[in-house]
C-alpha positions as CSV (number, residue, x, y, z in Angstrom):
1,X,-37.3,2.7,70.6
2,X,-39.1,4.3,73.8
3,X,-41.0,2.0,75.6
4,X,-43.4,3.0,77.9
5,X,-45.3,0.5,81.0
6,X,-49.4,1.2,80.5
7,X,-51.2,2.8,83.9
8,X,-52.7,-0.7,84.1
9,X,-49.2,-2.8,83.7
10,X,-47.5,0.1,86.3
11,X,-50.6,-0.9,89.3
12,X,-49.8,-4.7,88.4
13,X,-45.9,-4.0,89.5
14,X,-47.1,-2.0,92.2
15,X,-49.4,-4.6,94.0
16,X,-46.7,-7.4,93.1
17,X,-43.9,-4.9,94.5
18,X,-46.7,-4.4,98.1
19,X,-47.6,-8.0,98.3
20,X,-43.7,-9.0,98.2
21,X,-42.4,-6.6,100.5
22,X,-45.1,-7.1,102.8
23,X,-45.9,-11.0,102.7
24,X,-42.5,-12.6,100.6
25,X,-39.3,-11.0,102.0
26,X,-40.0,-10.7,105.6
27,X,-40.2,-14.6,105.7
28,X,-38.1,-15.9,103.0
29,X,-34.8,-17.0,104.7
30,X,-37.1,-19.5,106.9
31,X,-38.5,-20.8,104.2
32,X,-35.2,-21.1,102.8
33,X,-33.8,-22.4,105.6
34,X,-36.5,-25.1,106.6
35,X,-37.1,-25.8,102.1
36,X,-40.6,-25.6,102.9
37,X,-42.7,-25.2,99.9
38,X,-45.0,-21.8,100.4
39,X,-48.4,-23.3,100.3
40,X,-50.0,-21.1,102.5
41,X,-48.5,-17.7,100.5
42,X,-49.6,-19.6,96.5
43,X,-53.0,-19.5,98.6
44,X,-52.5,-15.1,99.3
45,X,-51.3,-14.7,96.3
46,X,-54.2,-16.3,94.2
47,X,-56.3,-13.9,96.1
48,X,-54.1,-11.2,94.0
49,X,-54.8,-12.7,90.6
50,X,-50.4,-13.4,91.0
51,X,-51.0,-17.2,89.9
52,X,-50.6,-18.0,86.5
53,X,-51.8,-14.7,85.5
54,X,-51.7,-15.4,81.9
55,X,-55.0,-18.0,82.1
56,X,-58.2,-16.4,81.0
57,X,-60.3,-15.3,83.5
58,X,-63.1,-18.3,82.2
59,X,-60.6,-19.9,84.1
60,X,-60.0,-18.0,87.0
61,X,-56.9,-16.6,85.6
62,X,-56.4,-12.7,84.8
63,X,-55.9,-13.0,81.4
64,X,-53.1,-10.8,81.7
65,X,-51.0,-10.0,78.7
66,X,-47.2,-11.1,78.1
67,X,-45.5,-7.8,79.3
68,X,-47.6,-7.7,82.4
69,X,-46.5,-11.4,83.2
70,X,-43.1,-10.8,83.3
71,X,-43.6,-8.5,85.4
72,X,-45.7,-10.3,87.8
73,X,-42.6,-13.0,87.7
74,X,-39.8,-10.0,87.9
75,X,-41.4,-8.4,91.0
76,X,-42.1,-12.0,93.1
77,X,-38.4,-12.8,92.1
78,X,-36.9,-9.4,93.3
79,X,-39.2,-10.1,96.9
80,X,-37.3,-13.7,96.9
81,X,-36.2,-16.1,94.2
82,X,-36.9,-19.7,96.8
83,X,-40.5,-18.0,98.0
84,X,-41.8,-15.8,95.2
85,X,-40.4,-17.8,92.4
86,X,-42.6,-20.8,93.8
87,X,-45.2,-18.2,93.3
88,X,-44.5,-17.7,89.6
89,X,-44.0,-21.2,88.5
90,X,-46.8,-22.6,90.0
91,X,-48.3,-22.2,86.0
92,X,-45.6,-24.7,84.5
93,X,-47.5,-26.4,82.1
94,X,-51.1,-24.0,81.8
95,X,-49.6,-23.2,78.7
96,X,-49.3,-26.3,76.8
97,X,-52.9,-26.8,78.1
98,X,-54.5,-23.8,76.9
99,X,-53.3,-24.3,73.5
100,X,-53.7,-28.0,73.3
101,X,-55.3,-29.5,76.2
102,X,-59.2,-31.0,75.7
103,X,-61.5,-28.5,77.2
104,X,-62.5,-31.1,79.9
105,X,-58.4,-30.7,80.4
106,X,-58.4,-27.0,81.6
107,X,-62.0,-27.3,83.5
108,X,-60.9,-29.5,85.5
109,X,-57.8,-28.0,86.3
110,X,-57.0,-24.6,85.6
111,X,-59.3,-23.3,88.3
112,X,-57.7,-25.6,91.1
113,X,-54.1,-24.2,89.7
114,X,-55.1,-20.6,89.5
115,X,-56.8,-20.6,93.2
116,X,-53.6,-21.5,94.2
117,X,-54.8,-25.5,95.4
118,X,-52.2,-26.9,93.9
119,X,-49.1,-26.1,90.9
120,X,-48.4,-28.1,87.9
121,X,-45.5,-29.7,86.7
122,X,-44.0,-30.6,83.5
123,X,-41.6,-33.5,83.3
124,X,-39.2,-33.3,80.4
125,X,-35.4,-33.6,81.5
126,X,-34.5,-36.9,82.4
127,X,-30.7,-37.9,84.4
128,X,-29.1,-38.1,81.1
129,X,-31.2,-35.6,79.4
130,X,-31.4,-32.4,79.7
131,X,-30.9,-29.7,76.3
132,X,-31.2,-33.0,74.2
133,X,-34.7,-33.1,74.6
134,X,-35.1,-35.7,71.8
135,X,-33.0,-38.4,73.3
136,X,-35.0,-38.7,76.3
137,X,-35.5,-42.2,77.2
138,X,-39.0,-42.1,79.0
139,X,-41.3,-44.5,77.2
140,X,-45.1,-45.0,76.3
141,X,-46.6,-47.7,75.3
142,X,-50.8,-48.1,74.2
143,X,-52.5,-51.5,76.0
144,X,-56.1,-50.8,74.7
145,X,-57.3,-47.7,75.6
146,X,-54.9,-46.4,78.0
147,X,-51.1,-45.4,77.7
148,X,-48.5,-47.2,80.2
149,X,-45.6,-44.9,81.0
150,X,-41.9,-46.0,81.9
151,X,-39.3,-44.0,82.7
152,X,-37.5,-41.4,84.9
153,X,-37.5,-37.6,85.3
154,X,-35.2,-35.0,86.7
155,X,-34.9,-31.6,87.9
156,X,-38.8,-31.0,87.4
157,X,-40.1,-28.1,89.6
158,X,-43.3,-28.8,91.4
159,X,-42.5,-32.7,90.8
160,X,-43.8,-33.4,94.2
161,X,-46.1,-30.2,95.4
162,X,-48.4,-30.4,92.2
163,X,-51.4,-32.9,91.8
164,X,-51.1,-33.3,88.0
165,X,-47.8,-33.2,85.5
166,X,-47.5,-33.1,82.0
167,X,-45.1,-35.7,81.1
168,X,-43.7,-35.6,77.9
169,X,-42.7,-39.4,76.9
170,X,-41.9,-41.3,73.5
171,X,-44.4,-43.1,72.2
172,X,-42.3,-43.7,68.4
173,X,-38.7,-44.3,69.7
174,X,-37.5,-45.1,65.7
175,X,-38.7,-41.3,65.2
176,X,-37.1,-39.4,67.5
177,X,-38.1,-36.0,68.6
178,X,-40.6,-36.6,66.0
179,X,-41.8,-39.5,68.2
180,X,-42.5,-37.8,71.4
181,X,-46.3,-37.7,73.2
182,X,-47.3,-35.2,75.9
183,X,-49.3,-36.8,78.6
184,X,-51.9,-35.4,81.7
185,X,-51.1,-37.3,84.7
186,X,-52.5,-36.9,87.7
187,X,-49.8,-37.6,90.7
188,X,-51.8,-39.8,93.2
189,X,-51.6,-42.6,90.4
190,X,-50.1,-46.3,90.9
191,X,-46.6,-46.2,89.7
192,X,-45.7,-42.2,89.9
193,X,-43.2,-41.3,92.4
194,X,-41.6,-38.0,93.2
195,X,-38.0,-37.7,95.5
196,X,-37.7,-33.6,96.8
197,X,-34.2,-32.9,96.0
198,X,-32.4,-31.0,99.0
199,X,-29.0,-30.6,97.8
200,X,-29.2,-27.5,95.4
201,X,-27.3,-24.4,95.4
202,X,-30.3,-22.2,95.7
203,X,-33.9,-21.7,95.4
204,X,-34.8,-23.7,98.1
205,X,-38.0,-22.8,99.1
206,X,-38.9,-24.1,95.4
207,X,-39.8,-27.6,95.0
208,X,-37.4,-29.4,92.5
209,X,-38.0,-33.1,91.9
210,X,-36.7,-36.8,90.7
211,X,-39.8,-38.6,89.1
212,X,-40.0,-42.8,88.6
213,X,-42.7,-43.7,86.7
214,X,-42.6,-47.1,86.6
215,X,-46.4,-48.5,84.5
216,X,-48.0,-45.5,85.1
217,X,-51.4,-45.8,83.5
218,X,-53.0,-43.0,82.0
219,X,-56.3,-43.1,79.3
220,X,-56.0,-42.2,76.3
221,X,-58.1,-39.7,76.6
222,X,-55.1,-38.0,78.2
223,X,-53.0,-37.5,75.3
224,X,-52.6,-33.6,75.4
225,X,-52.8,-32.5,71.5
226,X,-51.8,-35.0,69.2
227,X,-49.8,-38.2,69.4
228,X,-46.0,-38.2,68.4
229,X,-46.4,-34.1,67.8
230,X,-45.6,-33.2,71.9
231,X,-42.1,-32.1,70.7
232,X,-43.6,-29.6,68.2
233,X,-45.9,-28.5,70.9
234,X,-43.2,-28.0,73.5
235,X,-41.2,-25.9,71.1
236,X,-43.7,-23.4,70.6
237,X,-43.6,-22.3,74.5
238,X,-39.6,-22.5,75.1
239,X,-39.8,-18.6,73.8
240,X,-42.4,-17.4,76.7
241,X,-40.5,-19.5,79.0
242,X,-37.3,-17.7,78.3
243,X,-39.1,-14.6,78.5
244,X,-40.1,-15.6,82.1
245,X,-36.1,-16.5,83.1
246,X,-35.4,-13.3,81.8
247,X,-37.9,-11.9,83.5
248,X,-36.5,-14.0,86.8
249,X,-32.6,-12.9,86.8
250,X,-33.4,-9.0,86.3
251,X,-36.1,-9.4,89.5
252,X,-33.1,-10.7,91.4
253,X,-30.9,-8.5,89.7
254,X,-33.1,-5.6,91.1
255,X,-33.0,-7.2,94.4
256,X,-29.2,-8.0,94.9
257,X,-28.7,-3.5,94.1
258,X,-31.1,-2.5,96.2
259,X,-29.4,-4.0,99.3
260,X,-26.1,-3.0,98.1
261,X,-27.5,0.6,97.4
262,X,-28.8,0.3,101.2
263,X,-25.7,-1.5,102.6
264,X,-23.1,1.4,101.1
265,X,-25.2,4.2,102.2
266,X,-25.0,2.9,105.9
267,X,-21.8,1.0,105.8
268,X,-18.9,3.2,107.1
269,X,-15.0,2.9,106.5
270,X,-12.0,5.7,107.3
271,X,-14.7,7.5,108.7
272,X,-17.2,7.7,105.5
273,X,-20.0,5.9,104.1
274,X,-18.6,3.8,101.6
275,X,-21.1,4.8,99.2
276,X,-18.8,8.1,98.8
277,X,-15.6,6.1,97.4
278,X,-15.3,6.4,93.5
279,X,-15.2,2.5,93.3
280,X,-18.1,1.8,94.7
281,X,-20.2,4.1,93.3
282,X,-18.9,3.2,89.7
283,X,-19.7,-0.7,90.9
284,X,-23.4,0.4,91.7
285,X,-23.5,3.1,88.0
286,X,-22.7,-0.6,86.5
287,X,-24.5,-2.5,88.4
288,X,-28.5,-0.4,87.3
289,X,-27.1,0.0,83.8
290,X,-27.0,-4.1,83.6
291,X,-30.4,-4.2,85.3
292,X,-31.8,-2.0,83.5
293,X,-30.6,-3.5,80.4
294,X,-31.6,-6.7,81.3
295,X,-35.1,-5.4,82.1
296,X,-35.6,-3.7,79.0
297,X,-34.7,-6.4,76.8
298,X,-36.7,-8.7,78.8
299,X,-40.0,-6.6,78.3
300,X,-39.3,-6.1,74.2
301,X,-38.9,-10.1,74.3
302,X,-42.4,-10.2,75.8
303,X,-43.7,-7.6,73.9
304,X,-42.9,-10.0,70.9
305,X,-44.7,-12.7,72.0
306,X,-47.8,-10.6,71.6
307,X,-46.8,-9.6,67.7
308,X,-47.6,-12.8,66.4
309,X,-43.9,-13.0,64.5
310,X,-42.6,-16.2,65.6
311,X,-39.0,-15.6,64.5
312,X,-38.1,-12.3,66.2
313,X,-39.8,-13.7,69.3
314,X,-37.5,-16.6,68.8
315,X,-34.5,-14.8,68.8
316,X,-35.5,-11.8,71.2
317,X,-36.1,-14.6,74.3
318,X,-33.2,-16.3,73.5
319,X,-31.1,-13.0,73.6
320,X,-33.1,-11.8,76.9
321,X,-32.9,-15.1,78.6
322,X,-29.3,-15.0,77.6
323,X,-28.1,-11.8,78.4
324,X,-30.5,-10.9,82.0
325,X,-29.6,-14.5,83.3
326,X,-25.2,-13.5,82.8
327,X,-26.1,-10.1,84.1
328,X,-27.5,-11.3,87.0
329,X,-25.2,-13.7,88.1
330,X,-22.6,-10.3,87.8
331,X,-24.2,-8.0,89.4
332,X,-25.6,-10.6,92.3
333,X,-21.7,-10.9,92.7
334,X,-21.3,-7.0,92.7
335,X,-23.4,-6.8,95.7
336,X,-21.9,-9.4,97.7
337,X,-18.4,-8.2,97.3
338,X,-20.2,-4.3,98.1
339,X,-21.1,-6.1,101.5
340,X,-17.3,-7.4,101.8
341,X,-17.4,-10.1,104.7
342,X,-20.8,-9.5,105.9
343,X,-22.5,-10.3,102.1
344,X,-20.5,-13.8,103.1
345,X,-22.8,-14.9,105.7
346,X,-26.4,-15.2,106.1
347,X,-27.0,-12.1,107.9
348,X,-27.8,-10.2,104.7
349,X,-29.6,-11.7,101.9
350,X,-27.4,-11.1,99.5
351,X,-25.9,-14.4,99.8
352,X,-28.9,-16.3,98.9
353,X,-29.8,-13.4,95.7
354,X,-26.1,-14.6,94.6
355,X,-26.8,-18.2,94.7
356,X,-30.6,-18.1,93.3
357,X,-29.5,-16.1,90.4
358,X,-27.3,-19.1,89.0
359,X,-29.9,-21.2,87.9
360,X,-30.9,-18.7,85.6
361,X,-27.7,-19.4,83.4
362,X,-29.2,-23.2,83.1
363,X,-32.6,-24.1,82.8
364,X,-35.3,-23.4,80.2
365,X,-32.0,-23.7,78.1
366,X,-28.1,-22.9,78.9
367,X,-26.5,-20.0,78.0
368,X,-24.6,-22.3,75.3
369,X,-28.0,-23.2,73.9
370,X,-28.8,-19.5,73.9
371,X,-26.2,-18.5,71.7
372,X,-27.2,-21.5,69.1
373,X,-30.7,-20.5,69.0
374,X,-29.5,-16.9,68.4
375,X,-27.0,-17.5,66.0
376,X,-29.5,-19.6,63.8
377,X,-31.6,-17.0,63.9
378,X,-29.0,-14.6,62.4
379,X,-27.4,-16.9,59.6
């Protein structure tokens, strides 16, 4: 089945592609280096409509469909995953507000995240929690009219960048996942504390957090949708989040062949560019057919979000979050060993495309969990 990006979707990839070249790239490995959150660049990119995209523009948002977003977040994560991909998940949680938050819940904050003020988080793994979503162990208990929350978070991107999170706590232990409550929670509360982690393999620039919350108070009134029902709710935006990984690995994907296409046209050996040897031209023939692949499966996965058929949307994120995140791990590897000893060291990104592309094989749901979901879909 052709499919065809609209004149309007081809300008958004366009002014993504400029603002990345122009403004990401050129400063990503200090950013990398130093893991300095890009503030000032969420701020530029606002200007551009490149922050949570998706919002309605009563919001300040774009309004910008599901194909379009993915590419927003494929071009900022082929200019740099640490530095662009700050960019793109600056939104992590304006979904689960738009479809259940109060209205006073997106007033007050969807304007701030979309100007680029400030990200928001969403606290959901725990240390000893991660795919088992229902056996977290964060708890909420009511004391009149507010909510006291106990517990501890892990691996939570903007945990300590963002001024508010969506923590997702249970509130009916004896029920399970059916027992689970999201929470809005502002971070400059009494009892909320967030530890930067430093020591990961890549995406540096991003902020990753720890989060104690140790009798953090919250009104009731901050209950986002309904009580013991925040599992149900997370569910329904797993699919556009594994859209958005898919997304992700083919923008780094991209990244990683365009510097090995560069690297083997300059790069000379027995007195040729090594771009003329047979096996490095087949390594680069392989290299766009898995990006390409990875791309177009990615946009037919967002293009089912819009269809309304909850199913094949299901199944088509789970097999483009699956297959773009393996394919870019491979062909991020590709492009190092194109760059032989110099792809080794930091003098060529490549390096940092090769270790930014793993996470992609992890979060929002392994590859393992990938294969479940698919499989369930199919028996």
């Amino acid at each position: 089945m052709p499919f065809h990006l609209t004149p309007e979707q081809e300008a958004i990839r366009d002014a993504v592609r400029e603002f990345g070249s122009e403004e990401i790239r050129p400063v990503a490995a200090e950013y990398e280096a130093e893991q300095r959150y890009p503030a000032d660049l969420l701020s530029d990119a606002a200007e551009l409509d490149l922050v949570a995209p998706h919002v309605p523009e009563a919001y300040g948002g774009a309004g910008m469909d599901a194909i379009s977003t993915a590419i927003v977040t494929e071009q900022l994560w082929r200019a740099d995953p640490g530095v662009g991909g700050s960019i793109a998940a600056a939104d992590f949680g304006t979904g689960m507000l738009l479809e259940y938050g109060d209205e006073w819940m997106c007033e007050e904050w969807l304007p701030r995240i979309t100007a680029g003020e400030t990200s928001i988080a969403t606290g959901i793994s725990e240390p000893a929690h991660g795919s088992n979503v229902a056996g977290m162990e964060t708890r909420a208990e009511k004391e009149g009219d507010e909510w006291v929350i106990d517990g501890r978070k892990m691996w939570i991107t903007n945990g300590t960048v963002a001024d508010v999170t969506i923590i997702m706590a249970k509130t009916s232990p004896e029920q399970g996942h059916g027992g689970i409550t999201a929470f809005l929670t502002p971070t400059d509360v009494d009892g909320y504390e967030a530890t930067r982690i430093t020591n990961k393999l890549g995406i540096k620039a991003q902020d990753t957090a720890e989060i104690g919350l140790d009798d953090v108070r919250v009104p009731d009134a901050n209950v986002v949708g309904e009580v013991d029902r925040g599992f149900y709710q997370l569910m329904e935006f797993f699919a556009p989040a594994r859209v958005d990984v898919a997304a992700q690995a083919t923008g780094v994907a991209q990244a990683a062949l365009e510097e090995a296409i560069s690297y083997a046209d300059e790069r000379e050996q027995f007195d040729q560019r090594i771009s003329e040897f047979q096996a490095i031209r087949h390594k680069l023939a392989e290299m766009a057919t898995n990006v390409e692949a990875g791309r177009s499966l990615a946009y037919r996965a967002a293009a089912s979000l819009e269809s309304g058929d909850g199913g094949r949307a299901t199944k088509l994120a789970a097999m483009a979050k699956l297959f773009a995140s393996e394919r870019a791990v491979e062909v991020t590897d590709e492009a190092l060993q194109v760059h032989g000893g110099a792809g080794y060291v930091t003098d060529h990104p490549v390096e940092r495309f090769y270790r930014d592309a793993r996470v992609t094989k992890i979060y929002d749901g392994t590859s393992e969990i990938q294969k479940n979901i698919i499989a369930d879909q199919l028996l």
